[in-house]
N, C-alpha and C positions, 0 to 999 in steps of 0.2 A: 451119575445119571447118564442116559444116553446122549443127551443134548450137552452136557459136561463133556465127554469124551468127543463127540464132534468138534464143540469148540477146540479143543486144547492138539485136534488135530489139523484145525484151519491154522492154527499160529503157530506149527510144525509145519505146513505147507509154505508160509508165509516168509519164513527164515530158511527150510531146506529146498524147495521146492516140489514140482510135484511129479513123477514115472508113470507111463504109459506102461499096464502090464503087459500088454498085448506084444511088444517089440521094444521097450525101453526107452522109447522117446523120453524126453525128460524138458521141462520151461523150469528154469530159477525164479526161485522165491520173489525176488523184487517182480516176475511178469505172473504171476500167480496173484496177487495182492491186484497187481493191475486190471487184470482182466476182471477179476470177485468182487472189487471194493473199490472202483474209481470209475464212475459213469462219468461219457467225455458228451462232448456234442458231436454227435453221428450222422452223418449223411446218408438216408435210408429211404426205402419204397412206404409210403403211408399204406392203410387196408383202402384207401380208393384208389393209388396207383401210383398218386404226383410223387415226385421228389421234396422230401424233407429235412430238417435239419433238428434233430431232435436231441433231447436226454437220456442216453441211453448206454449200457455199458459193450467197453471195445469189443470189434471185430476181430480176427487172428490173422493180423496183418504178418504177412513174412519177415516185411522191415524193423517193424516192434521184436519178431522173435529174433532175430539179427542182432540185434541194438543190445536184450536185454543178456542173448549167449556173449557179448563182446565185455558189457559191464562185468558181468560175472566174471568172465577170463581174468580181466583187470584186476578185483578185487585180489579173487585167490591167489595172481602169481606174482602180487604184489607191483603191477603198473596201474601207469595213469590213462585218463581217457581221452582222446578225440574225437569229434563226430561232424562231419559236413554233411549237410541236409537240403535236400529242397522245403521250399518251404509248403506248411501243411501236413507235414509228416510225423508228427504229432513229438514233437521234442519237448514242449513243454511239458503236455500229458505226463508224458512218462517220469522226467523231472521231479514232477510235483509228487507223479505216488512213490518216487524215491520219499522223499520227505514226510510223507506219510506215513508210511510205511515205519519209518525209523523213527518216528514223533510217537508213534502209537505203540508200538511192541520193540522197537527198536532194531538192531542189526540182525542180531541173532541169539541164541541160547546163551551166550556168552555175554554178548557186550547187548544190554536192555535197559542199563539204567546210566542217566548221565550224559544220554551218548546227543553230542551236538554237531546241527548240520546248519550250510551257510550258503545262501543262495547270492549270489553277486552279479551285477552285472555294473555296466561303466556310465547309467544314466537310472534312474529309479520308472522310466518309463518301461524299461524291458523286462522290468520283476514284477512292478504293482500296476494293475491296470485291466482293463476289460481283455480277462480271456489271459492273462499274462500267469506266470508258473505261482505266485504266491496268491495269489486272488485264486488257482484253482489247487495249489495245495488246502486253502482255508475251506475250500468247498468241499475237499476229500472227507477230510477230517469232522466236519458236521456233517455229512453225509454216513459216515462208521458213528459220530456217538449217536446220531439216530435213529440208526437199524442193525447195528451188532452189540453185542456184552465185551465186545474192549475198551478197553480203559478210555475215559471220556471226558475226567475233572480235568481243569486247566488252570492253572495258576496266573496266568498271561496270555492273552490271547487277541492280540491288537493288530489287523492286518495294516490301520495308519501310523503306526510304529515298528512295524514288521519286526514283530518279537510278538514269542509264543513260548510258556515251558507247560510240559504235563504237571499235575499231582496235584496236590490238595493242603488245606490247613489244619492242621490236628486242634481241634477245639479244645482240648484238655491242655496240650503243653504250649499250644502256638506257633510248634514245629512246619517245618516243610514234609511232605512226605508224599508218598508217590516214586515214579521213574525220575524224577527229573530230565525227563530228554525234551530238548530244546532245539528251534530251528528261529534263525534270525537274517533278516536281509537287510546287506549292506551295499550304498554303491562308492565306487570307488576308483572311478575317472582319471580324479587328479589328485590322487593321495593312496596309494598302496597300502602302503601301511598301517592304515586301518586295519586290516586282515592279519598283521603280522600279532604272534604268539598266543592266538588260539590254538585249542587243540579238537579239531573233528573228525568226525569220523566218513564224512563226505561235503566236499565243495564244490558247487554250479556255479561255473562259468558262463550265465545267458549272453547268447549271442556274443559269442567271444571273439569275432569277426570285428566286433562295433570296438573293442580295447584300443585309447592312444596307444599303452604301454603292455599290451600283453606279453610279453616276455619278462617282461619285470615286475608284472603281478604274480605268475607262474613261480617263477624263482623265489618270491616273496612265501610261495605258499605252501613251495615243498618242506621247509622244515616244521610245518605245522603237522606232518601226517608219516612224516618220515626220521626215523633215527640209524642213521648207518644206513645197513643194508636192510631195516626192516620197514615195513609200507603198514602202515595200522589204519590208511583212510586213504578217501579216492577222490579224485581229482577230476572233475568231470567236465567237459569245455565242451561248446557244440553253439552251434549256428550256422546261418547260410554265408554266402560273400563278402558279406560288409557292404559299407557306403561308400562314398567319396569323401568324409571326414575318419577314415578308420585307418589305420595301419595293418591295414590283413597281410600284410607280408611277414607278418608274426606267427598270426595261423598258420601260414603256409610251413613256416620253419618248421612248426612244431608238428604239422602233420608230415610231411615229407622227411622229415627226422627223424620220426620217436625212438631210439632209441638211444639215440643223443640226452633225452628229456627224461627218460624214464615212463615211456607213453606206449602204449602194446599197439606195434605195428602190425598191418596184416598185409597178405603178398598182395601186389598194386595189379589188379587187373582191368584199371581202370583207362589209365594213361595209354596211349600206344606205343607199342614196345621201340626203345630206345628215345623215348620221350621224358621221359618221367623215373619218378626212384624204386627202388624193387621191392621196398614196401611204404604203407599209405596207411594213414589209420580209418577207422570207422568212417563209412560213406553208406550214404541214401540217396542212389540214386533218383530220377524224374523221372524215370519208366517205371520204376516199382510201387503198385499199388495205389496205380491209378484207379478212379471211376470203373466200376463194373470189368477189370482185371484183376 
């Protein structure tokens, strides 16, 4: 049917992303998904004038199309992520329809069944919570089985437990069946190791600023995504400064290093010259995408 072939084209957009024919501009799959199937709360003009703060799906912020060309990079050349953000910049948003995204159709054409992601951060206050990345992955996700034909049964689905797998019970055998893709949040403060000898296919670092130990969860996590020289999953770490209880002189290593870490630098036009390292990873700036700019 028509409506068959559209579908099975949105979840080819979804996985490759999508080309402007007009001049070839191109947004990757994870910010296609974003933009079609993850309504954020939007600050917008009402039809009476006021300013509001409503439900509604993203705007075509620059910083998002930035964010989501940087993850991409990462995935394909096989690095890890960084992101320093101001805050508001909508890092969780997009976090979360990472997770979606891969909970519902998965990575891509290849890797859709099976495929597990792990949202972490160093307090359970920065995962679960009003407006926090698994409270709005959970709202992704009943928002798609509510208004599209992708896949929708869930086997687990407990955001006070934060564990969630797709599929269903086979009422004849009593099998599992379905994708089995799975997303679980863990924190993990004062004990790493928790996270050590999974295998996924993407890990969130929230607010990776706020880690006692980020270098030592890092290091904990790369042999979960990586063998040799090959990178099968991504590593994705982002937040603003830290606090006065954080060790961000972690972050900084890791961003003014990357390739120390296995993290895709990019050239630093940010520092002033002979200030700083000559490459930095992902940054969102406080002038980008302001209020009515």
């Amino acid at each position: 049917s028509e409506y068959g072939k559209w579908l099975r084209e949105e979840v080819r957009r979804c996985w490759e992303g999508y080309v402007r024919e007009s001049d070839g501009e191109w947004i990757p799959g994870d910010m296609y998904f974003f933009l079609n199937y993850c309504p954020i709360q939007l600050i917008k003009k009402s039809t009476k004038g006021d300013t509001i703060r409503t439900i509604d799906f993203p705007s075509f912020f620059d910083g998002n199309y930035y964010r989501f060309h940087y993850l991409n990079q990462c995935r394909k050349e096989g690095h890890h992520a960084m992101e320093l953000a101001k805050r508001g910049a909508g890092k969780s948003y997009s976090a979360a329809a990472l997770l979606a995204k891969r909970f519902i159709l998965g990575e891509s054409n290849e890797v859709k069944k099976k495929v597990q992601c792990v949202a972490t951060a160093s307090e359970r206050k920065y995962i679960q919570g009003a407006n926090q990345v698994l409270d709005m992955f959970q709202y992704y996700i009943d928002f798609c089985a509510d208004n599209t034909e992708f896949p929708a049964q869930r086997l687990t689905s407990s955001l006070q437990n934060m564990q969630w797998t797709m599929g269903y019970m086979d009422v004849d055998s009593g099998t599992r069946k379905g994708t089995l893709n799975s997303v679980m949040g863990i924190t993990s403060k004062d004990d790493e190791s928790k996270l050590r000898g999974s295998r996924g296919v993407l890990y969130l670092l929230e607010e990776a600023g706020s880690f006692p130990r980020l270098l030592n969860l890092y290091q904990v996590l790369r042999p979960s995504v990586e063998d040799g020289n090959r990178v099968f999953g991504l590593i994705y770490g982002y937040g603003t400064s830290g606090d006065s209880d954080s060790d961000f002189s972690s972050m900084q290593e890791l961003m003014y290093n990357p390739d120390g870490y296995n993290i895709k630098g990019v050239p630093n036009v940010y520092d002033k010259e002979g200030q700083g390292r000559k490459k930095f990873t992902y940054f969102y700036p406080g002038y980008l995408n302001r209020a009515d700019c």
